[in-house]
N, C-alpha and C positions, 0 to 999 in steps of 0.2 A: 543362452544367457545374454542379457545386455548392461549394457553401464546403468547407474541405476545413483542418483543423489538428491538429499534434501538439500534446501537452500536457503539459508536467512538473506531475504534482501533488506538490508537495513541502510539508516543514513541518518541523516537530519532533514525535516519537513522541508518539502519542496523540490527535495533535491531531483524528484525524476525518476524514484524508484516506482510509481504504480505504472508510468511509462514505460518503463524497459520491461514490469514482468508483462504488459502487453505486449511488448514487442518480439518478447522470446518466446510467449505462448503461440503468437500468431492472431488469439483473440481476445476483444476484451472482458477481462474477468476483475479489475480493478477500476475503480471507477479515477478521472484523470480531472483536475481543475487546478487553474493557476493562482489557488486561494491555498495559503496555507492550513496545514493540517486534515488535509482532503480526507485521508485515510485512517480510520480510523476502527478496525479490525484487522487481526492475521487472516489473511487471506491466501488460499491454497491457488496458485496457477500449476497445469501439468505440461512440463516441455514434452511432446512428442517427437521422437529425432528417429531417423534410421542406425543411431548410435546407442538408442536407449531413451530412459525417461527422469527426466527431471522435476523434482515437485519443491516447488519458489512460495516462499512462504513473505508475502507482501505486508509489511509490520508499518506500523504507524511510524512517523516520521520523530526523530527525537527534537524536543524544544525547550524552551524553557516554560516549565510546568507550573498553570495556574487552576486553584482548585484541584477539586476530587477528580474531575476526570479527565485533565489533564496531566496527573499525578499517573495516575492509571493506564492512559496510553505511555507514556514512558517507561513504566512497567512491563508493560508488554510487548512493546521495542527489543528492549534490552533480553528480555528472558526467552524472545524467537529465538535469539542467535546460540542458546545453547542444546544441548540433543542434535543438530543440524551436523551435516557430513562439511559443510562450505557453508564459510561466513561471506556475502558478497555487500562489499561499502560499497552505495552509491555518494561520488561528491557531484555537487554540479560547480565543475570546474571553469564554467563564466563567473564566478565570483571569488573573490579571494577566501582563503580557508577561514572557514567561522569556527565559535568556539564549540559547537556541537560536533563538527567534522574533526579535530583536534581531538576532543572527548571520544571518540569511536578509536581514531589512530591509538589513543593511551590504553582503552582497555585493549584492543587487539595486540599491543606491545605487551600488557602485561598478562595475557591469559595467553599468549603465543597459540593459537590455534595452527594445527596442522595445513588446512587448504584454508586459504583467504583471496580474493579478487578484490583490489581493490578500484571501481569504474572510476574513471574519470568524466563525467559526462557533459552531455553539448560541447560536444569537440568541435562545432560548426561554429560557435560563437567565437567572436572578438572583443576584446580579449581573451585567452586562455591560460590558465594559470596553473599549467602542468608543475611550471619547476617550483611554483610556490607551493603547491602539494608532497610533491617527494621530498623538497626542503623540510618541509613540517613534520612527515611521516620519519625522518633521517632522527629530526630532534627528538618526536615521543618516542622513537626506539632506541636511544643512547648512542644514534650515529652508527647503526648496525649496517646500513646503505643495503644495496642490491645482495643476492646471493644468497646465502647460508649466516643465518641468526646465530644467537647465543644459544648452545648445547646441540648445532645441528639444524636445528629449526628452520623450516622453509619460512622465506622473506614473501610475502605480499605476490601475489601477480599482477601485474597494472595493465592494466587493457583502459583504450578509449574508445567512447561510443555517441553514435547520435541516434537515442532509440526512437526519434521524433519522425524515422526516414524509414524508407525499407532496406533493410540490410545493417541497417547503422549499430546493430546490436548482436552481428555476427561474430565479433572476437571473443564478447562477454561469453558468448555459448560456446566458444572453441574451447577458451579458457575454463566455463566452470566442466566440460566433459574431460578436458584435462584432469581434472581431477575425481571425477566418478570412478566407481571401480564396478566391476563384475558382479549383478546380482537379478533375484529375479522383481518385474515389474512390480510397481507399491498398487498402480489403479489400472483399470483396463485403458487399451490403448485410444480410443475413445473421449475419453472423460478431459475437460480441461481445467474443472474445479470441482475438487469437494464442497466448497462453501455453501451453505444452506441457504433453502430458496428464501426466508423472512427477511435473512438480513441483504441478501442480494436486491431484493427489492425495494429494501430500505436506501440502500447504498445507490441505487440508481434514481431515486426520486429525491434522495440529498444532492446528487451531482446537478440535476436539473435546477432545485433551487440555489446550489451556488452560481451556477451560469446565469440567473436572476438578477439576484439581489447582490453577488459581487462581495462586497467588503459589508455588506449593512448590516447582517447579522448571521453570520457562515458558522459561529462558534456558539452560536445561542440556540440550534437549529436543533429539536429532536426529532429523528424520524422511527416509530416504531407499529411495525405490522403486525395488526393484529389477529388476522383471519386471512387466511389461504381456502377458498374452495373451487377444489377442481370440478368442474361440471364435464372434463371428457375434453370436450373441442374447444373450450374454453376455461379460464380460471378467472374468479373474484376474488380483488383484497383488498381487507378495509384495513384503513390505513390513519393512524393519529401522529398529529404534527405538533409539535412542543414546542414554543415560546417561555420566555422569562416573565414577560411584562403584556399586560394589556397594552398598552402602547405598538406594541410589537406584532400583534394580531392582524390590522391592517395592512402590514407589511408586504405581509405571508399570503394575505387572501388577494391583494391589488386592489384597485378599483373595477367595481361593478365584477368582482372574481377575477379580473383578467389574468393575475399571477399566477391562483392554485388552476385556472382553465391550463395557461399554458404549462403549466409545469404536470398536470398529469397528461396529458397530450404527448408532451414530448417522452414521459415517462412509459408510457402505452406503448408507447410506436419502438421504444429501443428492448421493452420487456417482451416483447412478441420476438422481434429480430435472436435475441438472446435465450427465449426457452421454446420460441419454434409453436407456439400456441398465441391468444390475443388473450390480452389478460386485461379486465376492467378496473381501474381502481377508483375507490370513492375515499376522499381526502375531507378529515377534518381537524381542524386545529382548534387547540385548546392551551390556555394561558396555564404552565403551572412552573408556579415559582421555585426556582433553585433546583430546579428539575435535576442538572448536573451533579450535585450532591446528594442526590435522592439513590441508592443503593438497590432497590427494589425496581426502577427504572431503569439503569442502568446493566441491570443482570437480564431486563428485557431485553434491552438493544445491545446485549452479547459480548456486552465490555467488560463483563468481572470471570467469564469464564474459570475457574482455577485459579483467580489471583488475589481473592480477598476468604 
């Protein structure tokens, strides 16, 4: 028998949760950019430990929600963290507490979950705004401080991490095996995502064009896969890319292609690295408006799962 727990990694967009589940899986299985709302599926990472195995459920970032599918990732934020053995808040505690890190402390106050972590991260930064966090956490919990809550109830575990390093997310894993229990493994020991290969694919070739285009348009961006063929020693996938606005199509493509060239290049070279085969993609974009509201689009790119 080994220790054996799910895990909601949750927080507010930005805060460094697809960071840290790479850094306690060892690989990466989340895709990582300094744009908010990077992430936008639950994403399965498997902690493999000689203590047991952990499986980190990487949920969209909480924000404030515009449109349908940003309505929708907030949705599925919130609803990872239930069925879960361990609720883990990431804060990125370089910034003073927002009101989305606040709104995580009130519901963990009032749904008092048994195992809770709550990270404080980029503990390397300067500023550090530890004591404005347990200040915060003290008030949404009616000033219940350190120790044993109302009815018994365990208080928060606070750990700090810098998962941007090697090791820097050592405590986080002491702490969530702390609270594992005794059971047998959920996946083989092998495995460090269940996440399926379409949207894996998708999620790596969104990473690339956010390292592009930056702020230009991260949140207007569809990516949806729509053929996987394996030939063996090799795989093809074709792949459609979503715009709002004609205007927006040149964006995406660059000049003379240079954008969608680099961005399946760089997309190639990390999808090989990650499924250990070369995999070719042919990328094309297509303007379709209000795509984001579109329901039947959106259950393609694997955001209504169970929730609508």
């Amino acid at each position: 028998m080994a220790l054996v727990a799910t895990v909601a990694v949750v927080g507010r967009t930005n805060a460094g949760k697809s960071t840290l589940v790479n850094a306690l899986v060892g690989e990466k299985v989340s895709i990582v950019s300094p744009v908010e709302q990077t992430t936008r599926n639950t994403i399965r990472g498997i902690v493999a430990d000689p203590r047991g195995q952990l499986v980190l459920l990487d949920t969209p970032g909480l924000h404030k929600a515009v449109g349908t599918l940003g309505t929708l990732l907030n949705r599925m934020a919130r609803r990872s963290a239930a069925g879960t053995d361990i609720t883990c808040v990431v804060f990125d505690a370089a910034q003073e507490p927002q009101l989305e890190d606040i709104g995580w402390m009130q519901r963990v106050a009032k749904e008092k979950p048994e195992k809770v972590v709550f990270v404080l991260n980029k503990a390397d930064k300067s500023p550090f705004f530890e004591k404005m966090f347990r200040d915060a956490w003290n008030e949404a919990s009616g000033g219940e401080g350190e120790g044993k809550g109302e009815g018994g109830k365990k208080e928060p575990v606070w750990v700090k991490a810098i998962s941007t390093t090697e090791g820097g997310a050592k405590d986080v894993l002491d702490a969530l095996f702390g609270f594992a229990e005794e059971g047998e493994l959920l996946f083989d020991e092998d495995i460090v995502t269940d996440y399926p290969r379409k949207l894996a694919i998708a999620d790596v070739i969104r990473e690339k064009y956010l390292a592009h285009l930056h702020q230009e348009l991260p949140h207007e961006l569809g990516i949806i896969v729509k053929r996987v063929i394996d030939e063996g020693s090799r795989w093809k996938s074709e792949v459609e890319v979503l715009v709002n606005r004609p205007s927006q199509k040149p964006i995406v493509i660059g000049r003379a292609a240079s954008t969608i060239k680099a961005v399946r290049k760089a997309a190639e070279r990390e999808l090989k690295e990650v499924f250990g085969v070369p995999v070719s993609l042919e990328l094309w974009v297509n303007v379709e408006p209000n795509w984001m509201k579109n329901q039947k689009l959106l259950a393609e790119m694997g955001y209504l799962g169970g929730l609508v």
